[in-house]
Legacy VTK file of the C-alpha trace (Angstrom):
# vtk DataFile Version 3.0
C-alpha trace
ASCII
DATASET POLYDATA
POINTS 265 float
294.688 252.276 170.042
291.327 250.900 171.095
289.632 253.609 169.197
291.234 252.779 166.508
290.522 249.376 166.189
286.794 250.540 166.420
287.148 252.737 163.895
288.164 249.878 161.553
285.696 247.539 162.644
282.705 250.136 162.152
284.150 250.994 158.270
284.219 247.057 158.196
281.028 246.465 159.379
279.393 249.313 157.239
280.572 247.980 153.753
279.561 244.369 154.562
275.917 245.992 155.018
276.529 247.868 151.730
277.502 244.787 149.669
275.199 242.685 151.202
272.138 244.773 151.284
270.563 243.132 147.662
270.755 238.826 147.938
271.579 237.594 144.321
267.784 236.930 144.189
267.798 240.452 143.163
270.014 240.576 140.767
268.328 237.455 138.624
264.950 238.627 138.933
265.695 242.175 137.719
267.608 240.927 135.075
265.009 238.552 133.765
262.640 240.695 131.597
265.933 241.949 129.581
266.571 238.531 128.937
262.906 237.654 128.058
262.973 240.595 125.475
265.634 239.250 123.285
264.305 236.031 123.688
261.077 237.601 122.068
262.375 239.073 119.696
264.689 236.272 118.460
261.379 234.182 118.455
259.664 236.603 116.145
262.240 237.513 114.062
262.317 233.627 113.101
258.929 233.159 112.760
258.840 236.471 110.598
261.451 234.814 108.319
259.790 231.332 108.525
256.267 233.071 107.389
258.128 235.038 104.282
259.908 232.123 103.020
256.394 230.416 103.403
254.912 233.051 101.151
258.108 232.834 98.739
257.817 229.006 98.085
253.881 229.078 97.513
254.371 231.926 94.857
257.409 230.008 93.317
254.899 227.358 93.073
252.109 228.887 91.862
254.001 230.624 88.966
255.517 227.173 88.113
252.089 225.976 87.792
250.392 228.764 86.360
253.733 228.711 83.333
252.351 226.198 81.301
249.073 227.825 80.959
250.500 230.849 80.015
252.597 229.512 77.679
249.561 227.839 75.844
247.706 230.993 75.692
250.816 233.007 74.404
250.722 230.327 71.758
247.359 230.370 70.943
247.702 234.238 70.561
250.724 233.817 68.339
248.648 231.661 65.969
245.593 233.982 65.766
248.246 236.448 64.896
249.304 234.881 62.210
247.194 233.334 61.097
244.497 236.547 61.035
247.838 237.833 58.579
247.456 234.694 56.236
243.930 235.868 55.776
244.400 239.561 55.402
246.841 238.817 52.486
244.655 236.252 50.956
241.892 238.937 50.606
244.534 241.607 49.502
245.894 239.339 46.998
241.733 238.926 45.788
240.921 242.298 45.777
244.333 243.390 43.484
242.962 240.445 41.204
239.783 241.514 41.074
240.858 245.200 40.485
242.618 243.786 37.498
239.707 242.158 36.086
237.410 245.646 36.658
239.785 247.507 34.459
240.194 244.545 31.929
236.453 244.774 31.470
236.262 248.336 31.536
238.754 248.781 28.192
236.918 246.244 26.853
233.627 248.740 26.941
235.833 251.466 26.576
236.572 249.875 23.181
233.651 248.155 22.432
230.511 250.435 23.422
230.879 254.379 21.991
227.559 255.006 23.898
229.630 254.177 27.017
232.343 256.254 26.444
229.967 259.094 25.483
228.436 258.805 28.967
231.738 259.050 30.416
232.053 262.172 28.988
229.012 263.658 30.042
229.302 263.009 33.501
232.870 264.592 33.320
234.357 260.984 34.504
237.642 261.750 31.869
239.031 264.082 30.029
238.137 265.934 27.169
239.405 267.565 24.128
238.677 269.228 20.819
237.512 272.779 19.943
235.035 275.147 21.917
234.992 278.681 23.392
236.558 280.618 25.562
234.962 282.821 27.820
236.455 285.565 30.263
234.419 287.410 33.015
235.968 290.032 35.176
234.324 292.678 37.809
233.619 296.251 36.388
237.441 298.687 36.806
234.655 300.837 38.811
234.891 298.262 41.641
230.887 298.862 42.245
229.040 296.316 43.989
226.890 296.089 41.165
229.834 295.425 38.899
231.256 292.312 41.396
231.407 288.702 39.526
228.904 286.173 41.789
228.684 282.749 42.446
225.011 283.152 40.956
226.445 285.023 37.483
228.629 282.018 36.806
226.368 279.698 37.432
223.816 281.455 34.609
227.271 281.335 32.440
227.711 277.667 33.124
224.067 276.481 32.442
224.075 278.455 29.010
226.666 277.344 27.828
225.571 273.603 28.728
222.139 274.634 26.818
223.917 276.149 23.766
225.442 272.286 23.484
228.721 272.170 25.458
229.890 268.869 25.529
231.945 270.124 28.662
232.584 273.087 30.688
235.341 274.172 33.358
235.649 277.538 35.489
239.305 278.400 35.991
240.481 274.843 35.226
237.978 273.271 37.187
236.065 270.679 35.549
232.006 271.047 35.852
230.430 267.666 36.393
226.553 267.101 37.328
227.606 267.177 40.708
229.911 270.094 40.434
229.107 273.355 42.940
229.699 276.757 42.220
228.697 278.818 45.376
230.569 281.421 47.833
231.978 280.626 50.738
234.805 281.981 53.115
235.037 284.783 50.893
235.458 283.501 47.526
234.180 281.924 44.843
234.436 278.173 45.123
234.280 275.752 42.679
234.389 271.440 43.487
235.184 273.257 46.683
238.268 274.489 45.197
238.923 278.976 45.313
238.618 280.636 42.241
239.208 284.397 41.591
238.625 286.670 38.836
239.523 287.320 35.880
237.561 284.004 35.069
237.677 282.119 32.424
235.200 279.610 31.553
236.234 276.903 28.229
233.384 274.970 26.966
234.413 271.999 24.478
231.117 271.884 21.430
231.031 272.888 18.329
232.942 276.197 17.549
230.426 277.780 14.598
227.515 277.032 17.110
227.875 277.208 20.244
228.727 280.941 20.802
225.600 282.058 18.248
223.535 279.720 20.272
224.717 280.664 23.356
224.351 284.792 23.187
220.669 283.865 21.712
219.283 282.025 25.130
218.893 283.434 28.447
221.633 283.308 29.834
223.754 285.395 26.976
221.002 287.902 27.577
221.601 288.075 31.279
225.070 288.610 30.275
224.867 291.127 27.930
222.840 293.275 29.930
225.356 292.676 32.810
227.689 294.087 30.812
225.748 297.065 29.835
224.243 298.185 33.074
227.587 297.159 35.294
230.237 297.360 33.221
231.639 293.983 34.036
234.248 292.685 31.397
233.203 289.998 29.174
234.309 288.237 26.060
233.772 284.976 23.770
236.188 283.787 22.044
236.386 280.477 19.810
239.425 278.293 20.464
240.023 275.035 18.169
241.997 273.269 20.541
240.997 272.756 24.140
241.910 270.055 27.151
239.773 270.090 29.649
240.684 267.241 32.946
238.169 265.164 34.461
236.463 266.054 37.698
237.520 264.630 41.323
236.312 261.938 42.250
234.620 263.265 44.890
231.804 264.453 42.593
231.244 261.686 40.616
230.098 259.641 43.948
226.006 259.859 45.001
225.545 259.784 48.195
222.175 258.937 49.539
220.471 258.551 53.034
220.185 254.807 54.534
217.559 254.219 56.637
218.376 252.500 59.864
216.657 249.486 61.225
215.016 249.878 64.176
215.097 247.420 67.288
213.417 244.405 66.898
LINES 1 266
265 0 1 2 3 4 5 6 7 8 9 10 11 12 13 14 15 16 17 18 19 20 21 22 23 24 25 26 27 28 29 30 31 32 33 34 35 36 37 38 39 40 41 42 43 44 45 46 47 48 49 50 51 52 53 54 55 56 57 58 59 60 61 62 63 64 65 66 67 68 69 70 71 72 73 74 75 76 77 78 79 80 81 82 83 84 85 86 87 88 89 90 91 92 93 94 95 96 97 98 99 100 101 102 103 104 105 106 107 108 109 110 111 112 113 114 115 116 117 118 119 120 121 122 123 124 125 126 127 128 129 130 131 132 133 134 135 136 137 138 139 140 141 142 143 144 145 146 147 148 149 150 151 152 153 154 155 156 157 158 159 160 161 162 163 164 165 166 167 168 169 170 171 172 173 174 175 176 177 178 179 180 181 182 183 184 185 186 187 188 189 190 191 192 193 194 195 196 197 198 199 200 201 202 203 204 205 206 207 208 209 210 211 212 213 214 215 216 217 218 219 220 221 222 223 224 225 226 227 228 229 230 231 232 233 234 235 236 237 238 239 240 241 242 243 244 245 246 247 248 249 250 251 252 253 254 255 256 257 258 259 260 261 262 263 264
């Protein structure tokens, strides 16, 4: 019995010692720096929030002040705008009126002055009409090089028949102004820049019981005929009492010159 009741009083004693070996000193300390954590980041996390809503009212001011400034320029923009359109159709209104008054004034010389009109003509600037010849060149059936159609052998063809007294002249349809080109390129003949290909046939407005006498008497009928002779190339003159002949592009009724360019002062 004594035993036993020693028994119990060691177990006794032992877990006292064991619940009583840390003081509640222990317990508070070690539990402090958890504490001091949160606390941390609670502090932070509000003066996070504090500096972001900082930020967020200065922008919503500064947009608030910067609006009416905008506003004025947007404005100011808008009126430019329109105002940049007011003058654009002023001056497209002046320019149709003027436009007008250039083609009044040109039917009145059309009218009025013959000697303008004849100029016209010459330079190829409109249309023509009335009786000439026909002409139609075509490479020899041999298909020799000597008996291929140039750019040089129509060019001979076009200048006599201008120097026989053609009033005008077009290759394949292709009106011949004093600007006109007749030269080879990319392969073919070209004429205002524009392809031609054989057979072709060159109309010359002038009068009809001159113009072919006076044209196989000059040089270039001579170069002709003996083209035909010594290559066998096809050609033939015809007169025709009716021919319309267009006007040529624009393009080659406009002179283009150099400018010189001023220099730095």
């Amino acid at each position: 019995m004594a035993e036993s009741d020693t028994a119990s009083q060691a177990e006794g004693l032992l877990e006292q010692i064991a619940d009583t070996a840390l003081d509640d000193d222990y317990y508070v300390v070690r539990s402090g720096p958890g504490d001091q954590r949160r606390e941390f980041n609670t502090v932070l996390t509000g003066l996070v929030l504090g500096v972001f809503a900082l930020l967020v009212a200065v922008a919503a001011i500064q947009t608030r002040s910067d609006r009416p400034a905008t506003e004025r320029e947007r404005e100011t923009l808008i009126n430019d705008v329109d105002s940049r359109k007011s003058l654009l159709a002023s001056r497209e209104a002046s320019a149709a009126q003027l436009r007008t008054q250039v083609q009044d004034l040109q039917s009145q010389v059309d009218s009025f002055d013959p000697a303008f009109q004849e100029l016209r003509l010459l330079s190829s600037d409109v249309g023509a009409a009335g009786p000439g010849v026909t002409v139609r060149v075509s490479p020899s059936a041999s298909g020799d090089v000597l008996g291929q159609i140039r750019d040089r052998d129509l060019r001979i063809l076009v200048n006599g028949l201008w120097y026989a007294g053609a009033e005008a002249v077009s290759v394949n349809g292709n009106r011949v102004g004093s600007l006109s080109a007749i030269r080879f390129a990319e392969g073919v003949i070209k004429v205002n820049y524009r392809g031609v290909a054989p057979p072709y046939v060159v109309e010359a407005i002038g009068d009809q019981d001159t113009l072919a006498d006076r044209f196989e008497e000059n040089p270039a009928g001579l170069y002709w005929a003996a083209r035909q002779q010594d290559a066998g190339v096809a050609f033939t003159v015809a007169g025709s009492s009716d021919l319309t002949l267009g006007a040529v592009p624009d393009a080659r009724l406009t002179i283009r010159h150099a400018t010189a360019i001023k220099g730095e002062e």
